[in-house]
C-alpha positions as CSV (number, residue, x, y, z in Angstrom):
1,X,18.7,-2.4,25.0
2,X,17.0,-5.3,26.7
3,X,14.1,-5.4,29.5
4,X,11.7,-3.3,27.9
5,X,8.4,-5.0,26.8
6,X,4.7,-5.0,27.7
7,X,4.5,-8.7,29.1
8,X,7.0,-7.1,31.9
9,X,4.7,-4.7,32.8
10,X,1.9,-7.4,32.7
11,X,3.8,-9.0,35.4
12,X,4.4,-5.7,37.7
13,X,1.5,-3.2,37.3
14,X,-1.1,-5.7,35.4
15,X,-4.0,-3.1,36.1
16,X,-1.9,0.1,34.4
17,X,-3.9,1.1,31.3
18,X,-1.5,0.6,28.5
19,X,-3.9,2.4,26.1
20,X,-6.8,5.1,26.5
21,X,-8.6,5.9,23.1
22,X,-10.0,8.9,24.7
23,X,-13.0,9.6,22.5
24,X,-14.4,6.6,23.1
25,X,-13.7,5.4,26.3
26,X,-11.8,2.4,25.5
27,X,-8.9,1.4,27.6
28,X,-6.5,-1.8,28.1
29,X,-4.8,-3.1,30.4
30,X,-1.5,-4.2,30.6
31,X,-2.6,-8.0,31.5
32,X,-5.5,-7.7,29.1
33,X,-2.8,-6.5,26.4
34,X,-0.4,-9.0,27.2
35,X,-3.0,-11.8,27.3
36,X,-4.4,-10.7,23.8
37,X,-1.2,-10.2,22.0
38,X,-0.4,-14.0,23.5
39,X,-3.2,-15.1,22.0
40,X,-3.1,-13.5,18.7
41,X,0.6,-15.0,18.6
42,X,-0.9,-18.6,19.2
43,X,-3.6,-17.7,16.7
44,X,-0.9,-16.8,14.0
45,X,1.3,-19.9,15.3
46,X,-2.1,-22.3,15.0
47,X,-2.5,-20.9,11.1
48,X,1.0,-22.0,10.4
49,X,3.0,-18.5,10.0
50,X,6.6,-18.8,11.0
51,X,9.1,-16.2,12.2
52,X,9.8,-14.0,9.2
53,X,6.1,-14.2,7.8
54,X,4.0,-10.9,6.8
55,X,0.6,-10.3,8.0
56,X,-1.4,-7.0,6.6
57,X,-3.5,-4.6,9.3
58,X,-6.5,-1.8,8.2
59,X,-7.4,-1.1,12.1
60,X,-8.7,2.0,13.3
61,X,-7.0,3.3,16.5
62,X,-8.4,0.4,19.1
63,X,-6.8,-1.5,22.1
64,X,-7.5,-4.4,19.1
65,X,-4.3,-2.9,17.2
66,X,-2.2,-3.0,19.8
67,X,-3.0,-6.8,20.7
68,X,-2.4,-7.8,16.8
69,X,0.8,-5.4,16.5
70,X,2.5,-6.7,20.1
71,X,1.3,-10.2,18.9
72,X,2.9,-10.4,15.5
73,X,6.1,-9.0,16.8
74,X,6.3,-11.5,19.8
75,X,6.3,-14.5,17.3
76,X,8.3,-13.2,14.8
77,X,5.7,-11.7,12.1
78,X,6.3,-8.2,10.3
79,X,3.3,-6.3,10.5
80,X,2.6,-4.8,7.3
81,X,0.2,-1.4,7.9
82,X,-2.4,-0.1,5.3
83,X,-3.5,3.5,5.5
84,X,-7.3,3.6,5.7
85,X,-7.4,6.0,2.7
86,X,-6.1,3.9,0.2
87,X,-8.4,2.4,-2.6
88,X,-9.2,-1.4,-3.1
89,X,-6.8,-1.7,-5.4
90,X,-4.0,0.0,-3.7
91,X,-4.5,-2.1,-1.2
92,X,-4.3,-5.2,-2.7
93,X,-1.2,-4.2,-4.4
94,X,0.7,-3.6,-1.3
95,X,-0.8,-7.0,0.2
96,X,0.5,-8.9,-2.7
97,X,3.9,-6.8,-3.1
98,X,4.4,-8.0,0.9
99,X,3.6,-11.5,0.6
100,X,1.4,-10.7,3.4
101,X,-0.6,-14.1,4.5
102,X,-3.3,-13.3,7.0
103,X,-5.3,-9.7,7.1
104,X,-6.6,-7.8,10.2
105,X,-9.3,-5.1,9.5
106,X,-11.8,-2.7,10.9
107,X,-15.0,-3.2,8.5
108,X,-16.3,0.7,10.0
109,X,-13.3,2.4,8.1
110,X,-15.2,1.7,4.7
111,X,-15.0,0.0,1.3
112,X,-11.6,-1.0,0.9
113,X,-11.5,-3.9,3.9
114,X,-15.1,-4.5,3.4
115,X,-13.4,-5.3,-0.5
116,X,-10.8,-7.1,0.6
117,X,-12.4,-9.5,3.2
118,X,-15.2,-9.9,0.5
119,X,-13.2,-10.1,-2.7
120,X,-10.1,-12.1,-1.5
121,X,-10.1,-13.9,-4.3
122,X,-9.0,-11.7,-6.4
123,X,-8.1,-8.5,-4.3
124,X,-5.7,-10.9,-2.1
125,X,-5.2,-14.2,-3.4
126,X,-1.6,-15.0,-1.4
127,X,-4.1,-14.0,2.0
128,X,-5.5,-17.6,3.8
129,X,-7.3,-15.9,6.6
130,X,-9.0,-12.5,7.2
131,X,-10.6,-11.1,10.4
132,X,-12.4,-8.5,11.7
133,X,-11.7,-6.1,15.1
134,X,-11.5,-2.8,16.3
135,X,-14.5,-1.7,15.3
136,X,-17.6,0.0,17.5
137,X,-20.7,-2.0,18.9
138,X,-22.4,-3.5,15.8
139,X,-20.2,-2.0,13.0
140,X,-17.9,-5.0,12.9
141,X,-19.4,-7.7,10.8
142,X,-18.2,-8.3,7.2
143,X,-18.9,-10.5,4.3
144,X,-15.1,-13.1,4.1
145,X,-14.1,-11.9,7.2
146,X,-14.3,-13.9,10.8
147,X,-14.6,-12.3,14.2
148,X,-10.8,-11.9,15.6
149,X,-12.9,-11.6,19.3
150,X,-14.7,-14.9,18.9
151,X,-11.2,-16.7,17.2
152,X,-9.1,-15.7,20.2
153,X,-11.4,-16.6,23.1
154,X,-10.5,-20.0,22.4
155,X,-6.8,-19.5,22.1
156,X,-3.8,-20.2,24.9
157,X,-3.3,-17.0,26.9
158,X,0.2,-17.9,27.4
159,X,3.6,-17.4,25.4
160,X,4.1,-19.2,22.1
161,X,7.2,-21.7,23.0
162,X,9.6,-20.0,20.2
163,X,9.0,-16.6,20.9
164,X,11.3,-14.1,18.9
165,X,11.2,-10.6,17.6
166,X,9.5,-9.8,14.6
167,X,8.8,-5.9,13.6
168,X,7.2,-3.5,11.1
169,X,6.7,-2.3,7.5
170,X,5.5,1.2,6.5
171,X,4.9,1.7,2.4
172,X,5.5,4.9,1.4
173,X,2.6,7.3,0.2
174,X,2.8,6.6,-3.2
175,X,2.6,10.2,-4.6
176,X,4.2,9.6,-7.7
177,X,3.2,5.6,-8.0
178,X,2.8,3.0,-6.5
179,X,3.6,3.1,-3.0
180,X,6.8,1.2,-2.0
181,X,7.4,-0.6,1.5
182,X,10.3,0.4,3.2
183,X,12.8,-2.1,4.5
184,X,14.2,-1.1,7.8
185,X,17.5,-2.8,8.9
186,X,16.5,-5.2,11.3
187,X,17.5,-8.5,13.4
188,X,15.3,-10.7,14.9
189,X,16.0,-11.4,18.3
190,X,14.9,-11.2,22.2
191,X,11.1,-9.7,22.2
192,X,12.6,-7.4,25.0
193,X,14.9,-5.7,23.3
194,X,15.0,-2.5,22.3
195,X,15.3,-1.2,18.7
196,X,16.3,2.3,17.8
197,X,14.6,2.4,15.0
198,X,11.2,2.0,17.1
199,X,11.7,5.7,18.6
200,X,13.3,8.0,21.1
201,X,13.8,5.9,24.5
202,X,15.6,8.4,26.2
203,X,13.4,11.0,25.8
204,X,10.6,9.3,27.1
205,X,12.4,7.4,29.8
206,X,12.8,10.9,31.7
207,X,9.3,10.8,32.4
208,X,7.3,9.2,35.2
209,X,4.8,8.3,35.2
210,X,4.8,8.4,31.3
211,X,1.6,9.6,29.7
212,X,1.8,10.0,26.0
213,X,-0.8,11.2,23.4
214,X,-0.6,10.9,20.1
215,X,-3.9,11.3,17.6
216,X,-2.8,10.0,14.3
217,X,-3.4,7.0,12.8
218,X,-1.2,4.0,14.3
219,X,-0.7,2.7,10.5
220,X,1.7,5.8,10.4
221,X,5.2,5.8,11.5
222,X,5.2,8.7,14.2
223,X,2.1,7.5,16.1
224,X,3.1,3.6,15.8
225,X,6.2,5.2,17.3
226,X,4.7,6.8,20.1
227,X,2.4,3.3,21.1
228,X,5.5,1.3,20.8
229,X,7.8,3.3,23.2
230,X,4.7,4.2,25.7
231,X,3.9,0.7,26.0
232,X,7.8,-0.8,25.9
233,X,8.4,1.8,29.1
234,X,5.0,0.6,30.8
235,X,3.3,4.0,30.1
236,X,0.0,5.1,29.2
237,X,-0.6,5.5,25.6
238,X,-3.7,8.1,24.7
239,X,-4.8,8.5,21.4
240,X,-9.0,9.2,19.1
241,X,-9.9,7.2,16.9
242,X,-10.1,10.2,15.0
243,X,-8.1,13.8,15.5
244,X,-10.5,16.3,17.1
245,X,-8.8,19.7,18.1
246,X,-10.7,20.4,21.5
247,X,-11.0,17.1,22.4
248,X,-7.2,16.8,22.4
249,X,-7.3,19.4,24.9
250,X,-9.6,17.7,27.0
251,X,-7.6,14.9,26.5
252,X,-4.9,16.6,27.6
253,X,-6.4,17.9,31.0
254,X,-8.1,14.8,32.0
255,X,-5.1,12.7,31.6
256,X,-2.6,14.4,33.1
257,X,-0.6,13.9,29.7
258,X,3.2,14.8,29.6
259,X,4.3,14.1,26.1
260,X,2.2,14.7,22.9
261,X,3.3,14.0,18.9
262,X,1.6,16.1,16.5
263,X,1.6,17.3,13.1
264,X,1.7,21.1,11.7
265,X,-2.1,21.2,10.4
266,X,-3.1,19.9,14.1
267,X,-1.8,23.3,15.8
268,X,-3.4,24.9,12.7
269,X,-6.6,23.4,14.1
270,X,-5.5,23.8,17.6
271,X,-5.3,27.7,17.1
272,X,-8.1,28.1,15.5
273,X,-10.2,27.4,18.7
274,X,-12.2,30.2,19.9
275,X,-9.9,31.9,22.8
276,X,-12.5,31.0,25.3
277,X,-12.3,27.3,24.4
278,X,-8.5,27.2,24.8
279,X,-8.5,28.8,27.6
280,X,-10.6,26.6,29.9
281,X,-8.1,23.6,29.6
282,X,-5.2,23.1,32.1
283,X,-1.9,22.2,29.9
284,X,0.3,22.1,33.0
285,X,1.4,18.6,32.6
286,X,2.3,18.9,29.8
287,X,6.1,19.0,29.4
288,X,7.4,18.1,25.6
289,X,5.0,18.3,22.6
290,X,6.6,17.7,19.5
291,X,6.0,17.9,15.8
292,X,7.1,16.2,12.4
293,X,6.4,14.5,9.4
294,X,5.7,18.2,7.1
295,X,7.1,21.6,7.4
296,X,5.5,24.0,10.4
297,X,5.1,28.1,9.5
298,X,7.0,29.8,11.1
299,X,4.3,31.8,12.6
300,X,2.0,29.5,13.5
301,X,5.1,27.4,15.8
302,X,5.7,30.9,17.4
303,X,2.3,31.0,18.3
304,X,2.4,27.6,19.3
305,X,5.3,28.5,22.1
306,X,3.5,32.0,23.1
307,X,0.4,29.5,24.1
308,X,2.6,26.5,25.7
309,X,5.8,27.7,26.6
310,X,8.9,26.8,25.0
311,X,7.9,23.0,25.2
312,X,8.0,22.7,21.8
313,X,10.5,20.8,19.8
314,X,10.7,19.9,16.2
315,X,12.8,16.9,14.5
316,X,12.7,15.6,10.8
317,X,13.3,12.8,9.0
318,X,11.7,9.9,7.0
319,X,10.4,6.8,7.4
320,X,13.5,5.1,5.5
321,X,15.5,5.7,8.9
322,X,18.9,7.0,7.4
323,X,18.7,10.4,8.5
324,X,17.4,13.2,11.3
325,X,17.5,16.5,12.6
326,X,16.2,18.0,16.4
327,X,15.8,21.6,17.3
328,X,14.3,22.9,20.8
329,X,12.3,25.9,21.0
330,X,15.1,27.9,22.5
331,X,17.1,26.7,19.0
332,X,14.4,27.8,16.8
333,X,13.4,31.2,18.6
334,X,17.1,32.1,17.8
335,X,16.9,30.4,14.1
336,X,12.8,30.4,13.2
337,X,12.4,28.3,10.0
338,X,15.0,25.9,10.5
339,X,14.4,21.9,11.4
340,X,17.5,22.0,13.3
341,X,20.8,19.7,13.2
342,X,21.6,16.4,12.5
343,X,21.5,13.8,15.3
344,X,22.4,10.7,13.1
345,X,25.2,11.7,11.0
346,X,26.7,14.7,8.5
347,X,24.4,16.4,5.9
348,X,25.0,17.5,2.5
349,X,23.4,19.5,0.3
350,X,23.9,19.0,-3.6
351,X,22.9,20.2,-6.8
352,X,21.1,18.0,-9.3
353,X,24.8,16.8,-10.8
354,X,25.5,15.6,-7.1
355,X,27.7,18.4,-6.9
356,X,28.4,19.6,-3.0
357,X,26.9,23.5,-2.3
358,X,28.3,26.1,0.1
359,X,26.0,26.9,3.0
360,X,23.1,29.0,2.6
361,X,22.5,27.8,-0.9
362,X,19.8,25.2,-1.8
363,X,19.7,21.9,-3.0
364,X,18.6,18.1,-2.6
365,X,19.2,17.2,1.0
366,X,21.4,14.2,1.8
367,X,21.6,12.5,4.9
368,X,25.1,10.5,5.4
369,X,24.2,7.2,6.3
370,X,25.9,5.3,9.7
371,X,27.0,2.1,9.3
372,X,24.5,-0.4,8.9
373,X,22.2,2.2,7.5
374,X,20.8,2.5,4.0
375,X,17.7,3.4,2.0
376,X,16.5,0.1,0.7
377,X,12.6,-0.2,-1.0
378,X,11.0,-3.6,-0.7
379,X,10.8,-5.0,-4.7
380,X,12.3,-1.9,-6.2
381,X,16.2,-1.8,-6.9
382,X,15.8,1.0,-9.4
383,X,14.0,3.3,-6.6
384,X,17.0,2.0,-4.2
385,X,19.7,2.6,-5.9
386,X,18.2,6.4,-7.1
387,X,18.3,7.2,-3.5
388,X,22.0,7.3,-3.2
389,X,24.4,10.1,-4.5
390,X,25.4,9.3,-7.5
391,X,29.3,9.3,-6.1
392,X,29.0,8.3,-2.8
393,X,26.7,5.1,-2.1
394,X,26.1,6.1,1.4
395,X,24.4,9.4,1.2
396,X,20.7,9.1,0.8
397,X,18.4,11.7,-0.2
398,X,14.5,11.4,0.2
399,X,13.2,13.8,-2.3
400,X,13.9,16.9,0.2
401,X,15.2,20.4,-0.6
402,X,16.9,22.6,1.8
403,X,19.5,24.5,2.4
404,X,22.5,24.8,6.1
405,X,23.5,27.8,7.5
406,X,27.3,28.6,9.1
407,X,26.3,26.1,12.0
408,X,25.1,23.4,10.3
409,X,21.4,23.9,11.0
410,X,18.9,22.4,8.3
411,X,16.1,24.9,6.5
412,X,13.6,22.8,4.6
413,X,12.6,24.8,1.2
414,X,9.6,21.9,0.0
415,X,9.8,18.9,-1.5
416,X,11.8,18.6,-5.2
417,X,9.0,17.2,-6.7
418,X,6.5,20.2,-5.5
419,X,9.0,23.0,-7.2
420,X,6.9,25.0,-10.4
421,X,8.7,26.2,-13.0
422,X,7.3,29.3,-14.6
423,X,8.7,30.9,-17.0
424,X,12.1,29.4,-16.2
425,X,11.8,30.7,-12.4
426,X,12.1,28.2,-9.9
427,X,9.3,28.3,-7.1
428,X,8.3,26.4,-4.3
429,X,4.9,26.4,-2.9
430,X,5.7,25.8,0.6
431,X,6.7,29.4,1.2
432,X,3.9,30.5,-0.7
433,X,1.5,27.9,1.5
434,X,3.1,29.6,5.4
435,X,2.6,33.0,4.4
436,X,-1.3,32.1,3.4
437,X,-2.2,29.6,6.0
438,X,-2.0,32.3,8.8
439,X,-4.3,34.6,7.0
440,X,-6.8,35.0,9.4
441,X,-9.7,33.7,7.4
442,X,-7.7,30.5,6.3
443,X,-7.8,27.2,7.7
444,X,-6.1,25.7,4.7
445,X,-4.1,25.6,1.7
446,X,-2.6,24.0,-1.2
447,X,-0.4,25.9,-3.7
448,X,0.6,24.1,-7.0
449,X,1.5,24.7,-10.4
450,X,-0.6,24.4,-13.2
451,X,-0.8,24.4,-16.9
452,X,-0.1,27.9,-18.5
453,X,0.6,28.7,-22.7
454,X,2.8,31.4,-22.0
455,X,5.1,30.5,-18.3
456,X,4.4,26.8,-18.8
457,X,2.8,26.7,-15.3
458,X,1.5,29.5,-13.0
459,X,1.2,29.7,-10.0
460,X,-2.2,28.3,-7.9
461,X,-3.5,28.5,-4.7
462,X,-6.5,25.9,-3.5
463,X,-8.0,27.8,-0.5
464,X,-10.1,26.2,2.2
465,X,-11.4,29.1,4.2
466,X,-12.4,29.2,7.9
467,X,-16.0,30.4,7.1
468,X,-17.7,28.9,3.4
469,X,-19.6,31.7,3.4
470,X,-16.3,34.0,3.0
471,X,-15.2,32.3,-0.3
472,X,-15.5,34.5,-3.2
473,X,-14.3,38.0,-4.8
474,X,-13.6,39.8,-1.4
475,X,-11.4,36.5,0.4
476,X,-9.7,36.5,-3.1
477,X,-8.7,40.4,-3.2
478,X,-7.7,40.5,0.5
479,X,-5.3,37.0,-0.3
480,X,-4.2,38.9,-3.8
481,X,-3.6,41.8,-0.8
482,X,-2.2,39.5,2.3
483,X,0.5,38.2,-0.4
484,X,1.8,41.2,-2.2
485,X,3.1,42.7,1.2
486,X,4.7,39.4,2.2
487,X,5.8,37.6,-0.9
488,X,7.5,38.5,-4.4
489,X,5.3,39.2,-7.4
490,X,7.2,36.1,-9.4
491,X,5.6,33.6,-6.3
492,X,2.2,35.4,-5.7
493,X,-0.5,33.4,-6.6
494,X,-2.0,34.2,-9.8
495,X,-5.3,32.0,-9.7
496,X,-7.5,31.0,-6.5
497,X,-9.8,28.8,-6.4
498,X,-11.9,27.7,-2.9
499,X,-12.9,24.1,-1.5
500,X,-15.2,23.2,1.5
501,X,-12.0,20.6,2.1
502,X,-8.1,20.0,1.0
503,X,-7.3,16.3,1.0
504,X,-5.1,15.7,3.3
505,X,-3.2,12.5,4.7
506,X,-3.3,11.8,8.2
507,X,0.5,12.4,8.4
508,X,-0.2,16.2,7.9
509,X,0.3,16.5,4.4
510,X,-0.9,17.9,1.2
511,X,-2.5,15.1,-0.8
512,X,-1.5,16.4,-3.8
513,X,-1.6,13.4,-5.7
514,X,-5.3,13.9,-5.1
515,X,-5.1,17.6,-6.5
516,X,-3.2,16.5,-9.7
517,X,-6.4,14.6,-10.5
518,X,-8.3,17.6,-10.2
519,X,-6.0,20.1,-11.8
520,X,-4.5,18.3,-14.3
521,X,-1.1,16.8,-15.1
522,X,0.8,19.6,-15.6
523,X,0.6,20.0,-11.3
524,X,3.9,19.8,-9.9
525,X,3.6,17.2,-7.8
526,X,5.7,14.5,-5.7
């Protein structure tokens, strides 16, 4: 679908704010993004990178990672994105498995691009260039690294002669290794045009003007998503550098926002604001807010809608692209729990022989695949071909479990990975996690299996309450309390244990990787 790119938009409303980073105050332009992202294009051009090259990107949330994204992908680069959380050396394994040849970081995120610009040497030795941006007033400097600001100043503002398409790579968390990048199916072409892969056009081409928010990190596929398709349609683009529950609200209000992206934990956080707050902000323009990327509880959504209307709507999927599924609030009030149906193509659900199940039984969710469409992991053909049903090549499962009712409407159970086994009984902690997170002296929770010498694992819940001063005997008797009226005795929690803070991942999920450590390796974890 051609005609839809910033440098369009540069040409027709050049003083339209592309991007508002609204707890700082930063905004750009849509000439001052299409002038950047020209230069960073002759910058990459001038180091000698060629269409199909890889370049690496640690930015906070700044108008500085839109110019480098929309710069790399209008000379042909992929634009390989680092989640601020990982560790020096998880970084420089995914620089290295990506070939990537030029790095753009934010030296305020911490130690890991402060390591990499300094250690290059050894942390990235296939990297010729590293610089700096995107980070506040006197936070930027760092040891290896050269100002992207005072490199661009003297490049061409204008197009680079051979302009052509280039896109993105997202590397999976890594949760169970090392992370894998994931190779969407892609052609090089016109910067204008349209891919599907890059988010829901339609959806957002209903609304005008177009104001979208979205607060996660941009190295993340939703958020990415949401600048990519604001920006292609000439709309505003509103993010924080870092997610703040009121100030979203605010956000909200001040902008006149009509489309917002968030994740589960956020209207956890959301709903957890004092009455008094939440009431004091106008929501009026806002007409879609939707949510993805982990499972929601059923009770906090429905609370969601009683506070903004039936507005809500819900799709999952993955980051590999084969597969995805769309319910509307009217859908889910009639079905609560359920992710909705597939928009891309049939689903099946099997057993672990690969063996199809009736509906309403659980099993390993597989997405069947359209034409052109596959799971394919950059470096890895073992992980690849493990994706696909062992008798049909183009049905692709993720790691998912779930089950379809009558009408073909998806119910996520957890993640495969996540199930405990205790004494021979199958569990899985998400059910165990909605029915404790809306306790009302909860804010969050982790539930995971550990080590036991009689069942093999129990059954543990990691509890982060509202209040520190709650945690002890009492918030543990009135959880032992909240559960046995809600849950079966086999899934009840037998141990708690309370944290100031769960590790989570800016996507909205359970680091649990980050709990194994903790709690041993006996935690069922994916």
């Amino acid at each position: 679908m051609p005609g839809h790119h910033p440098s369009r938009h540069a040409r027709t409303t050049p003083d339209a704010l592309a991007m508002i980073v609204a707890d700082t105050g930063e905004t750009l332009s849509y000439r001052e993004l299409d002038e950047g992202s020209n230069r960073v294009a002759q910058l990459l051009r001038s180091l000698g990178l060629r269409p199909g090259d890889r370049i690496a990107v640690m930015l906070r949330n700044s108008p500085e990672f839109s110019k480098v994204y929309w710069g790399a992908t209008r000379c042909g680069c992929f634009v390989t994105l680092l989640s601020t959380h990982l560790r020096p050396s998880e970084a420089s394994y995914i620089v290295g498995d990506a070939g990537a040849k030029v790095l753009f970081l934010s030296a305020s995120i911490g130690e890991t691009p402060c390591a990499l610009a300094r250690d290059r040497a050894e942390l990235a030795p296939g990297v010729s260039h590293v610089f700096f941006a995107g980070d506040p007033p006197g936070e930027g400097a760092m040891t290896g690294a050269v100002s992207l600001d005072e490199v661009l100043a003297s490049m061409p503002a204008e197009p680079v002669a051979d302009e052509i398409s280039g896109f993105h790579m997202i590397y999976s968390s890594g949760t169970t290794g090392r992370p894998k990048g994931i190779v969407l199916p892609f052609t090089p072409g016109p910067i204008d045009e349209f891919n599907a892969l890059e988010g829901a056009l339609p959806i957002y081409q209903e609304l005008d003007p177009l104001v979208s928010l979205n607060v996660g990190p941009l190295y993340h596929g939703a958020p990415l998503s949401g600048m990519v398709t604001a920006q292609r349609l000439g709309g505003t683009f509103v993010t924080q550098r870092k997610f703040d529950a009121e100030g979203v609200l605010a956000a909200i209000e001040r902008y006149r926002v009509n489309i917002a992206q968030f994740v589960p934990t956020m209207f956890v956080r959301k709903l957890a604001l004092p009455d008094d707050v939440r009431a004091q902000y106008d929501m009026s323009s806002l007409r879609l807010a939707i949510h993805a990327a982990a499972p929601c509880p059923v009770e906090i959504k429905r609370r969601m809608i009683d506070w903004w209307g039936p507005i809500i709507f819900e799709y999952y999927g993955s980051t590999e692209g084969v597969g995805a599924t769309a319910i509307t609030s009217q859908e889910w009030l009639e079905r609560p729990g359920s992710v909705g149906r597939s928009s891309l193509g049939p689903i099946h659900i099997c057993d672990e022989e690969g063996r199809e199940l009736p509906p309403g039984e659980s099993g390993i969710v597989y997405f069947e695949a359209m034409p052109g469409r596959s799971v394919n992991y950059l470096n890895d053909a073992e992980k690849t071909r493990s994706a696909s049903h062992p008798q049909h090549p183009d049905w692709f499962a993720v790691g998912d479990i779930g089950r379809l009712d009558e009408d073909g409407y998806l119910y996520l159970t957890d993640r495969k990975d996540f199930m405990i086994i205790s004494g021979g009984v199958n569990i899985y902690p998400q059910a165990i996690e909605d029915c404790l997170i809306v306790h009302p002296q909860v804010l969050d929770v982790a539930v995971l299996g550990v080590a036991d010498p009689e069942y093999g694992e129990k059954v543990k819940a990691v509890v982060q309450p509202k209040d520190w001063a709650d945690a002890g005997p009492e918030l543990e008797a009135s959880l032992r309390d909240w559960c046995g009226g809600r849950i079966s005795a086999v899934t009840a929690p037998r141990e708690y244990e309370f944290v100031k803070e769960l590790p989570r991942l800016p996507s909205g999920k359970l680091a649990k990787h980050e709990l194994r450590k903790l709690y041993g390796n006996a935690v069922a974890v994916a």
